[in-house]
matplotlib code that plots the C-alpha trace (Angstrom):
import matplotlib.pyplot as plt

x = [0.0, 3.2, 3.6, 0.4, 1.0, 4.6, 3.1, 0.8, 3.1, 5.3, 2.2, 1.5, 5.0, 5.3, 1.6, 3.3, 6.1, 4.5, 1.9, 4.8, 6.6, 3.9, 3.3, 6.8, 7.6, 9.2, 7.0, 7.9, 7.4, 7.7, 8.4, 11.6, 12.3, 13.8, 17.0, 17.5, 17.6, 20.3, 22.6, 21.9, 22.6, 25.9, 27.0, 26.7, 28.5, 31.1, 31.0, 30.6, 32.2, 35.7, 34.8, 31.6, 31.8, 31.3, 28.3, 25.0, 22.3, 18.5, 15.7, 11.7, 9.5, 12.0, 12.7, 16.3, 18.4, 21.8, 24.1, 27.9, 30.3, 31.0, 33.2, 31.6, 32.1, 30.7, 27.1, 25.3, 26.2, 25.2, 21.5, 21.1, 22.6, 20.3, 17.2, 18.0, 18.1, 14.9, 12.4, 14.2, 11.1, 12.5, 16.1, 16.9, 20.4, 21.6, 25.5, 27.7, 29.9, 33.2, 36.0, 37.9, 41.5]
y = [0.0, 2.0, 2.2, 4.1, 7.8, 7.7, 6.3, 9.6, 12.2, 10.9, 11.9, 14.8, 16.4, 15.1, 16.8, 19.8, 19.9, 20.0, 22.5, 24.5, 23.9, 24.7, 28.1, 29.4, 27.8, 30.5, 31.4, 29.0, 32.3, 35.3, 37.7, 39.0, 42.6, 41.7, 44.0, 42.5, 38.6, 40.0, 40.8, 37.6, 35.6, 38.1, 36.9, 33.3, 33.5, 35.4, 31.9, 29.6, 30.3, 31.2, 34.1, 35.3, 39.2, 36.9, 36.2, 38.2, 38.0, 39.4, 38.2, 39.0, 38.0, 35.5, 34.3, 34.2, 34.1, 33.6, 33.9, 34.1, 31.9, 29.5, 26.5, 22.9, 21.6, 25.0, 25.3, 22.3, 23.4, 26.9, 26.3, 24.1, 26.2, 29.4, 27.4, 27.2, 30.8, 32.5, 34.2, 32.4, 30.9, 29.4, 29.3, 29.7, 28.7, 30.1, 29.5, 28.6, 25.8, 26.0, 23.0, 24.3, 25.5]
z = [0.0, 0.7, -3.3, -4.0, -2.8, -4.0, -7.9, -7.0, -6.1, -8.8, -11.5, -10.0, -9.8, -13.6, -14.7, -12.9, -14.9, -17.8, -16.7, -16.3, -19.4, -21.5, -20.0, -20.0, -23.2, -26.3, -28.9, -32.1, -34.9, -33.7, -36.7, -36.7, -38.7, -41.5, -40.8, -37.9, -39.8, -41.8, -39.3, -37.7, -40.8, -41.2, -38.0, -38.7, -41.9, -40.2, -37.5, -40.4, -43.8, -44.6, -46.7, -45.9, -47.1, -50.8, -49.8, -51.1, -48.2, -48.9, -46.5, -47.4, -44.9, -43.0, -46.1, -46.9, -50.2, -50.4, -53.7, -54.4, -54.3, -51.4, -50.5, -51.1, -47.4, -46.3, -48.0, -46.3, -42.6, -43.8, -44.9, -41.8, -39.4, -41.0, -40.8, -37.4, -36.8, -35.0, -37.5, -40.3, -42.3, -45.0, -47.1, -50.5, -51.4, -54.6, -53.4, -56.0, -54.5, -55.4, -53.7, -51.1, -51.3]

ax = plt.figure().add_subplot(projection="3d")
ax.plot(x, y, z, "-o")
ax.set_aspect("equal")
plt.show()
């Protein structure tokens, strides 16, 4: 009999967490200014790629496009890492991939 209060308080504290998640959780899409998604993409080039300034970045809406020239190892972890990127709806990768020096 010893088992049932602990089962209980065991589902209670775990409906409790989850109360609790769900309420503080981050909004999934909040719109971000589409200025402000530039810079942020900037700064992950300037994490990511070797030359970034080569890189052409427009954004509409959360929706990025990228075009110039880029290295071959460097264009997948790009797009993935930018669809990543809060307010970052969708990615358009026009990146010509060039093999690495």
């Amino acid at each position: 009999m010893l088992a049932c209060p602990v089962v209980m308080r065991l589902l209670l504290l775990g409906a409790a967490v989850g109360v609790a998640a769900y309420v503080f959780r981050k909004p999934l899409h909040l719109p971000v200014d589409d200025d402000a998604l530039i810079t942020k993409v900037r700064l992950k080039l300037d994490e990511l790629m070797e030359h970034p300034g080569s890189v052409n970045i427009e954004v509409h809406q959360g929706r990025v496009i990228l075009t110039g020239p880029a290295g071959q190892p460097e264009v997948r972890q790009v797009v993935r890492a930018l669809r990543a990127l809060p307010g970052v709806r969708r990615v358009e990768c026009r990146l010509k991939a060039h093999a690495a020096a």
